[in-house]
Structure formats: structure tokens, C-alpha cells
N, C-alpha and C positions, 0 to 999 in steps of 0.2 A: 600074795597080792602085790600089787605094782605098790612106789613108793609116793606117798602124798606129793610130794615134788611132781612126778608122772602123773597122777589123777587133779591134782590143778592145771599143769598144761594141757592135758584134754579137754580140759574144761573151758581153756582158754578158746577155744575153734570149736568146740561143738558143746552149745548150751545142754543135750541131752545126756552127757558125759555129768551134768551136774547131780544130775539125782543119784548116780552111783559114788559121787563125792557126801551124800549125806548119807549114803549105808556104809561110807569108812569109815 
């Protein structure tokens, strides 16, 4: 898996990146 670092700036540009920040 990418690193929490990586899965918050995805997050950061695209809201739909956020639901895969609460399955890490």
C-alpha cells in the first residue's frame, strides 16, 4: 500500500481519495 503521507495528499485534490483514507 502507498504511505499515509501519499493517501492524505490524494486526498488533498480529490475528495473521493478520502473514503480509501478510511479503509487505511
Amino acid at each position: 500500500r502507498f504511505n499515509n503521507t501519499n493517501v492524505v495528499a490524494l486526498a488533498s485534490w480529490n475528495p473521493r481519495r478520502r473514503l480509501l483514507v478510511v479503509n487505511l
